[in-house]
PLY file of the C-alpha trace (Angstrom):
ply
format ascii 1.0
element vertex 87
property float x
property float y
property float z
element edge 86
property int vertex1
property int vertex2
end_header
0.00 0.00 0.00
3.03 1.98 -0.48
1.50 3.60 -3.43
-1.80 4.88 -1.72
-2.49 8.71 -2.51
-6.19 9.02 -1.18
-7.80 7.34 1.59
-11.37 8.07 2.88
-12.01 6.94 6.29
-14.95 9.92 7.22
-17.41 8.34 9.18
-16.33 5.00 10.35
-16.22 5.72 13.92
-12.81 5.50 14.10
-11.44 6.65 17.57
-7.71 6.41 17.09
-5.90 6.70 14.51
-2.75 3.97 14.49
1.01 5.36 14.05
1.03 2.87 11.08
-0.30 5.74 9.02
3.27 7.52 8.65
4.41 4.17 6.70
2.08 5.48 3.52
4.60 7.45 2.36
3.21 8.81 -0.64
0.02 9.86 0.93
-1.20 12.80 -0.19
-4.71 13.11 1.02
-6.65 12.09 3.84
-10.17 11.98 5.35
-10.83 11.65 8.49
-13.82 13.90 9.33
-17.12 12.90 11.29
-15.07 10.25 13.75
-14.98 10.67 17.42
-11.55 10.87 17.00
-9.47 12.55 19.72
-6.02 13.04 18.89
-2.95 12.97 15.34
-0.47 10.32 15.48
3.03 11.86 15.71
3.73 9.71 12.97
1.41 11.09 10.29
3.74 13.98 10.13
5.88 11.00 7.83
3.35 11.32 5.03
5.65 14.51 3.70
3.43 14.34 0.31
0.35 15.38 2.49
-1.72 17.95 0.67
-5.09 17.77 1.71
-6.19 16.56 5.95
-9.76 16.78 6.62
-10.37 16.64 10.44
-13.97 18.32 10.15
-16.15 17.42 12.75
-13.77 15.27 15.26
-13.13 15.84 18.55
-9.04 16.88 17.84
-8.14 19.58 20.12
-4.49 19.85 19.60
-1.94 18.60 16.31
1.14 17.61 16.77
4.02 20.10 17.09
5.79 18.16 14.38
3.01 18.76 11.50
4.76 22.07 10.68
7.14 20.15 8.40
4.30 19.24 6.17
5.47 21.58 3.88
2.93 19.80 0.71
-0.08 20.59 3.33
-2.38 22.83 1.73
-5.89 22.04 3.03
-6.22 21.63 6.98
-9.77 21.29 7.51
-10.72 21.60 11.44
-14.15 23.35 10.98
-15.82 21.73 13.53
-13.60 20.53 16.05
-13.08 21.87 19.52
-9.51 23.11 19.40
-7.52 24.90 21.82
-7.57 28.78 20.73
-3.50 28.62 20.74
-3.36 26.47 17.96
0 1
1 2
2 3
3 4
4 5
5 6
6 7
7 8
8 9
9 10
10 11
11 12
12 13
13 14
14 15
15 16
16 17
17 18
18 19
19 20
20 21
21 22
22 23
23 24
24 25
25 26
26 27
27 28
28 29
29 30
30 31
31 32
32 33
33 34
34 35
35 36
36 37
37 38
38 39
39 40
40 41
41 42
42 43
43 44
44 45
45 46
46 47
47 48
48 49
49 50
50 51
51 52
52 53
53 54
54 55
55 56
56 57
57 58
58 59
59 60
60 61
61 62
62 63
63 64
64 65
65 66
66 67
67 68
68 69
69 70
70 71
71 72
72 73
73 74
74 75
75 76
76 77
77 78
78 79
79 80
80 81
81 82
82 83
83 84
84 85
85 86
């Protein structure tokens, strides 16, 4: 699955996310939105072909410090979500 671009996983009631997802590489983007979700693996900040992260209506207060290398991250989607006002 090394070759994966674009997974959809919105609305699976997924609750945590598994580290695993930094091993795709070449993922550039990601849905996640409408999961209970909590928290962003460290890890995911791996996927350094990341353009699109859609986090919409989870329960993700904070993103890991690490993120900001994402440098291919052009759509952060957090509409929704009950993060901390520092962020």
């Amino acid at each position: 699955m090394n070759n994966l671009i674009r997974l959809d996983l919105s609305y699976n009631n997924i609750v945590k996310l598994s580290g695993l997802i930094g091993d795709l590489t070449n993922l550039q983007q990601l849905w996640l939105n409408d999961n209970p979700i909590r928290e962003v693996p460290v890890e995911l900040s791996n996927c350094h072909k990341m353009r699109e992260l859609d986090l919409k209506n989870t329960f993700v207060i904070t993103l890991p410090r690490e993120m900001a290398n994402m440098a291919s991250l052009l759509v952060l989607n957090l509409d929704g979500c009950p993060t901390k006002q520092s962020l």
